[in-house]
C-alpha positions as CSV (number, residue, x, y, z in Angstrom):
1,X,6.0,53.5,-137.1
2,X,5.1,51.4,-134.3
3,X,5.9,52.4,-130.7
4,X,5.7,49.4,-128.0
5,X,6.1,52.6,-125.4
6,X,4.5,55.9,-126.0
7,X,3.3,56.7,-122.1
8,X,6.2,56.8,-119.2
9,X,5.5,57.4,-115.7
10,X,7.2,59.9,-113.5
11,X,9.8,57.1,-112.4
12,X,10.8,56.6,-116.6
13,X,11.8,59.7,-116.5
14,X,13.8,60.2,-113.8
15,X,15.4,56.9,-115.6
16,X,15.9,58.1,-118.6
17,X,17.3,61.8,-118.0
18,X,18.4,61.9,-114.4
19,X,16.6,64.5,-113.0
20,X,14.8,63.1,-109.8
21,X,10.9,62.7,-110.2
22,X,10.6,65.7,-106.9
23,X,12.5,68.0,-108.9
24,X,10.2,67.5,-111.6
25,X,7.0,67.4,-110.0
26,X,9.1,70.8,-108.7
27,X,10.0,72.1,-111.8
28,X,6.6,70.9,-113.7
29,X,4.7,73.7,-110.4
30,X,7.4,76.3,-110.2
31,X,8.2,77.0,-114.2
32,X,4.9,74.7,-116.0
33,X,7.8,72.9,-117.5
34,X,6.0,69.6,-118.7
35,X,2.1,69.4,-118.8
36,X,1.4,65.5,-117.9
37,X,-1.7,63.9,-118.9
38,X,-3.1,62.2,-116.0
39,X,-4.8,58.9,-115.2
40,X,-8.7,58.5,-113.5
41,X,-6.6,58.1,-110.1
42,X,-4.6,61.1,-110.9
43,X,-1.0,59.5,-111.9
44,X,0.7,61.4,-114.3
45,X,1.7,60.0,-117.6
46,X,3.8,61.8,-120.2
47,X,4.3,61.4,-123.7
48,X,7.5,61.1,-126.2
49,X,7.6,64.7,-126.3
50,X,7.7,65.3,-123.1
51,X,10.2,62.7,-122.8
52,X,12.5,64.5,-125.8
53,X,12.2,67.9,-123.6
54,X,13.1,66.5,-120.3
55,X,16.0,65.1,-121.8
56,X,17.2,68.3,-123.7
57,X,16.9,70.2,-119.9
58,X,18.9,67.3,-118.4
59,X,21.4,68.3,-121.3
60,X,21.3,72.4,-120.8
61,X,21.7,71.9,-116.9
62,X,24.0,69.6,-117.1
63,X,25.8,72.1,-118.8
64,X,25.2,74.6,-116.0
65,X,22.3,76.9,-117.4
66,X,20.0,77.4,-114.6
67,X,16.5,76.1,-114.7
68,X,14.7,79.5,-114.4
69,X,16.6,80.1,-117.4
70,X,15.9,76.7,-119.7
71,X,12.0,77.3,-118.5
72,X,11.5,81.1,-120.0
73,X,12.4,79.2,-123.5
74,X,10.3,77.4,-125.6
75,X,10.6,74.2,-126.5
76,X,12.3,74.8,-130.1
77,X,14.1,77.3,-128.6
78,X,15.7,74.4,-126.1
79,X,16.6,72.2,-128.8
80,X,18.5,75.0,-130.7
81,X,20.0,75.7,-127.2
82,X,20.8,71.8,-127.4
83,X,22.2,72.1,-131.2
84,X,24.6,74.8,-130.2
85,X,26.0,73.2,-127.1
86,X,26.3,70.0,-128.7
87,X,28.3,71.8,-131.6
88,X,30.8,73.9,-129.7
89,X,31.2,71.0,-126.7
90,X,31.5,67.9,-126.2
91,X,28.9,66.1,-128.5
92,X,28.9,62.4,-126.9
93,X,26.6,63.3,-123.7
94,X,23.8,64.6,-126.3
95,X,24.3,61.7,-128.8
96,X,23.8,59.3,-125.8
97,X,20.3,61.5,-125.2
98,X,19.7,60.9,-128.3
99,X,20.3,57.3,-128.8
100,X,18.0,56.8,-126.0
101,X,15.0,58.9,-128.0
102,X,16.0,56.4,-130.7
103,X,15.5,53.5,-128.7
104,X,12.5,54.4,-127.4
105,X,10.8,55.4,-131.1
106,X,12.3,52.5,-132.4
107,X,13.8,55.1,-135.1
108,X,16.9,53.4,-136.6
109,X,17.3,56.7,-139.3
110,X,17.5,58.9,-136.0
111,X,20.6,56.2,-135.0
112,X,22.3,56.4,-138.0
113,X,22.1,60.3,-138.1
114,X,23.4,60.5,-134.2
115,X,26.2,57.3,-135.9
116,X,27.7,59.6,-138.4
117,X,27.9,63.0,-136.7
118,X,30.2,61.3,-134.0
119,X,31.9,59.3,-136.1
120,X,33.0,61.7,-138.7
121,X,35.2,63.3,-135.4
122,X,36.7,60.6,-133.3
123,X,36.5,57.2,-135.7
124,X,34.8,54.1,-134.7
125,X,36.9,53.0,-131.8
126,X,36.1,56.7,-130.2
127,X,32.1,55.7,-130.7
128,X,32.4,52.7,-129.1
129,X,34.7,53.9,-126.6
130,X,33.1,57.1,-125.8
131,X,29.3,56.7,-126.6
132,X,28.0,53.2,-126.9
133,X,30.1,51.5,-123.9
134,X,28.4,54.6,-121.6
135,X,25.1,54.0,-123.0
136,X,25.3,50.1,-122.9
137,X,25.8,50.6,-119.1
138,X,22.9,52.9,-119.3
139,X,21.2,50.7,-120.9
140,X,21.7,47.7,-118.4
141,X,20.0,50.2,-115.9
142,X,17.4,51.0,-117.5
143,X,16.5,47.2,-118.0
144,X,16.5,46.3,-114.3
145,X,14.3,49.4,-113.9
146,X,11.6,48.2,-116.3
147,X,11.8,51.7,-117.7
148,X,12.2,49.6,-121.1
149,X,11.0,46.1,-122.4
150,X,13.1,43.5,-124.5
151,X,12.0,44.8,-127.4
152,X,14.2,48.1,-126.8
153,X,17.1,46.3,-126.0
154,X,16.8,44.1,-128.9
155,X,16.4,46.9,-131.3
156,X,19.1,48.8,-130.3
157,X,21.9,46.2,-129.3
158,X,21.1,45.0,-132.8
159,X,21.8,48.5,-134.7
160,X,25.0,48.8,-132.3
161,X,26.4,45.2,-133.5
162,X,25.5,46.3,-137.0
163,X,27.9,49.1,-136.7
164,X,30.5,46.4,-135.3
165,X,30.6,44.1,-137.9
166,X,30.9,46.5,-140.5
167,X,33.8,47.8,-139.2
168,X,35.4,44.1,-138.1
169,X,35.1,43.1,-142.2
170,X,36.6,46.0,-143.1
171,X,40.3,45.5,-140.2
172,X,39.7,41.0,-141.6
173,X,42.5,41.5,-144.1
174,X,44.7,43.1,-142.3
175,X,48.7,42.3,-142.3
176,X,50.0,40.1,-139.1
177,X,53.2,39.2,-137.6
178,X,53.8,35.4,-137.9
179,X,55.8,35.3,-134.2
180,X,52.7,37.4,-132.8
181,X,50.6,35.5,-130.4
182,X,47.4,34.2,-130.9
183,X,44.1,35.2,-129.1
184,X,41.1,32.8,-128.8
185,X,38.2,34.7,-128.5
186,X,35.4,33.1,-126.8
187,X,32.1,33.3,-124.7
188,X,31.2,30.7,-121.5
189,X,28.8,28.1,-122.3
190,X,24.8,29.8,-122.1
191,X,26.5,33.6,-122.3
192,X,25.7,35.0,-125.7
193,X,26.1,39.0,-125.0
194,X,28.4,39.4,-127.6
195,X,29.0,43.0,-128.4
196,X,32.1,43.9,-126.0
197,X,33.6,40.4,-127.8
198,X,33.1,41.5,-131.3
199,X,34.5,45.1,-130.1
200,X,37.9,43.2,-129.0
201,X,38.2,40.9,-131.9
202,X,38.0,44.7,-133.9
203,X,40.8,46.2,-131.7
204,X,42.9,43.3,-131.9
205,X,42.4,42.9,-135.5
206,X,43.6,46.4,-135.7
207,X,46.8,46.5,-134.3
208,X,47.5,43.1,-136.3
209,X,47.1,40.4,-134.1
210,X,45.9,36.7,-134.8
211,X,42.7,36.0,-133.3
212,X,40.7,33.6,-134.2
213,X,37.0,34.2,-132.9
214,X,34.9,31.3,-131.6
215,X,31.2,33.4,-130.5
216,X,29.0,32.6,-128.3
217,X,28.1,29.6,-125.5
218,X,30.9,28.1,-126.3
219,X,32.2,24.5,-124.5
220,X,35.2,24.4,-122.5
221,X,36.1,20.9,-124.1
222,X,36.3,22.2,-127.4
223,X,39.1,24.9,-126.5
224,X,41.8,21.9,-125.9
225,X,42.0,21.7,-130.0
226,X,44.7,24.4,-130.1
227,X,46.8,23.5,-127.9
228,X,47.3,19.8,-129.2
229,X,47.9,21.4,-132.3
230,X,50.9,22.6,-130.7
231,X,49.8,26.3,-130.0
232,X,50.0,27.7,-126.9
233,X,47.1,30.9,-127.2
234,X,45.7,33.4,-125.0
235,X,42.1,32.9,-124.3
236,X,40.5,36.0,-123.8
237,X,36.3,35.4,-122.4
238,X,33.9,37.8,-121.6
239,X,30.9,37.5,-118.7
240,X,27.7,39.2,-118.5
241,X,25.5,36.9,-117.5
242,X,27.0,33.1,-117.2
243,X,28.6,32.0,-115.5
244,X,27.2,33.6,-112.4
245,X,29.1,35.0,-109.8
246,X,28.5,32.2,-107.6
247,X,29.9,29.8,-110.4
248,X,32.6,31.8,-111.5
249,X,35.2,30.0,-109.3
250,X,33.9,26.3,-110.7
251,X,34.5,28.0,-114.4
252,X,38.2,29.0,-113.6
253,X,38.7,25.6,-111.9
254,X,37.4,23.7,-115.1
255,X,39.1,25.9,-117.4
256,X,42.6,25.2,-116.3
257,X,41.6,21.4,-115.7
258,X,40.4,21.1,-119.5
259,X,42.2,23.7,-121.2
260,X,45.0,24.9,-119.3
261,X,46.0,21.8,-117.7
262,X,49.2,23.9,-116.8
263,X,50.0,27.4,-116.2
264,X,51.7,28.1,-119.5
265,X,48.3,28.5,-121.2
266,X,46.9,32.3,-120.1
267,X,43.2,33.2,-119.5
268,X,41.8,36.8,-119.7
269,X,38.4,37.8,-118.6
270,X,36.4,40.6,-119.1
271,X,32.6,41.8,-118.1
272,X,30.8,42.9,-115.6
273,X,30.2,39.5,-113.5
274,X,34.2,39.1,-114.3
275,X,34.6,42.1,-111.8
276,X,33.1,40.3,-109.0
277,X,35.5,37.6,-109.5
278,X,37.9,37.0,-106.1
279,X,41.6,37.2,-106.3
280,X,41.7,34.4,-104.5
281,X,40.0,31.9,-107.0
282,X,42.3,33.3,-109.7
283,X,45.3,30.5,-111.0
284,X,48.5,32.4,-112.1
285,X,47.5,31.9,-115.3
286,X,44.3,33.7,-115.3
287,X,44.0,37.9,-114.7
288,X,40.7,40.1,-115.1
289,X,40.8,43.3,-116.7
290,X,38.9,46.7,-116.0
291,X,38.0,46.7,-119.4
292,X,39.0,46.5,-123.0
293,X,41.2,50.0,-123.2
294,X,43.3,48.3,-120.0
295,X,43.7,44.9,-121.9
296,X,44.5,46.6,-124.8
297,X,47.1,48.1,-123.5
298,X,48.9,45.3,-123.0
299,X,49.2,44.4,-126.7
300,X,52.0,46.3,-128.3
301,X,51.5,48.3,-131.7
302,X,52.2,46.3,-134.6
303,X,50.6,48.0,-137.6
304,X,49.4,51.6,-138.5
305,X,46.3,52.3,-137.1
């Protein structure tokens, strides 16, 4: 295996588990928790191991074990301490710690065993719900931290939209109303962060509805098409990165200029830069949502789950 990160500083741990780098230069004095290797100028380094146990003592004291306590064990006694916990409680906090050990060993078997012991109890909605939607936003941290590269990201976005599509194929077939509306999925020209999209375009698919899903960087003049055909859709787009939020009002402008063109034809928007959008630049026709539970709640049942 090759690892494009083996050494982390001080600061990538405090990233990665949480635990502020005082507490432990504290703990690492007090208790001889980690053992650092340490540079000519005397900056500590630390390797994956070390970074597994911090993370499994973020997990224990988390859970409210006191350090003194988590210190006197050794380290295989702290990941059966971890195994336990995880067993009897809630599992998703320890997955997440896990994914991120993933990430950084670019281990995709340690992903798919972390995949099916979660899934196996709360289905794949409840993953992406409950485990990859907290560690994306993790994720988008430790990015603007530099506590991991593109390579990271990559790697592990990929393995999540695996898990997606797999599941998407398998809701394609399902039954629809003919009188249900339809939902034009698409993402703002140069955005191509996909996975939230594909997540939606599952959960619609699920309760039945029409969608029809466009993808990524997509033109605002091509999204006329439907309605001339005499549909009147919902347009649902989500922003991450384009437009910015400084262009978000030109967007909304030029979507109801080209698309809209009047207020019959509804835009939803979801994402992070969507957020920062002001009610004030917002037509009638166009509403942001918290997220993709809250928009889905606005779609009634119309199949079995």
């Amino acid at each position: 295996m090759i690892l494009v990160k083996s050494k982390f500083s001080i600061k990538d741990l405090e990233n990665l588990s949480g635990i502020k780098s005082h507490t432990i230069r504290i703990w690492e004095k007090r208790y001889n928790l980690l053992e650092p290797n340490r540079t000519d100028t005397n900056i500590r380094t630390y390797d994956l191991d070390s970074l597994r146990k911090i993370l499994n003592v973020s997990y224990l004291k988390n859970a409210g074990i006191k350090i003194s306590t988590i210190a006197s064990l050794t380290t295989e006694d702290i990941e059966t301490q971890v195994r336990s916990l995880a067993v009897r409680n809630n599992k998703n906090d320890h997955a997440i710690q896990e994914l991120k050990l993933s990430m950084m060993n670019f281990d995709q078997f340690m992903f798919q065993r972390v995949y099916d012991s979660v899934i196996k109890e709360i289905g794949f909605s409840g993953v992406f719900y409950d485990l990859f939607i907290p560690f994306l936003e993790e994720l988008g941290f430790l990015w603007q931290s530099k506590t991991i590269n593109i390579a990271h990201e990559h790697f592990i976005s990929h393995l999540i939209k695996q898990k997606v599509l797999v599941n998407l194929e398998r809701v394609q077939n399902q039954k629809i109303k003919e009188n249900e509306n339809l939902y034009i999925l698409f993402l703002p020209e140069n955005e191509v962060h996909d996975l939230g999209l594909l997540f939606l375009n599952y959960e619609l698919l699920k309760k039945g509805c029409k969608t029809v899903y466009l993808g990524a960087s997509m033109l605002l003049e091509a999204l006329p098409y439907f309605k001339n055909k005499g549909i009147s859709p919902i347009y649902i787009t989500y922003i991450t990165v384009q437009p910015t939020e400084k262009e978000a009002p030109s967007f909304l402008k030029k979507f109801n200029r080209k698309v809209a063109q009047k207020d019959d034809v509804e835009l939803w928007l979801l994402g992070h830069l969507a957020q920062k959008i002001k009610t004030k630049d917002l037509s009638d026709n166009q509403r942001v949502f918290r997220g993709i539970s809250e928009l889905m709640n606005k779609i009634p049942q119309l199949v079995e789950a």
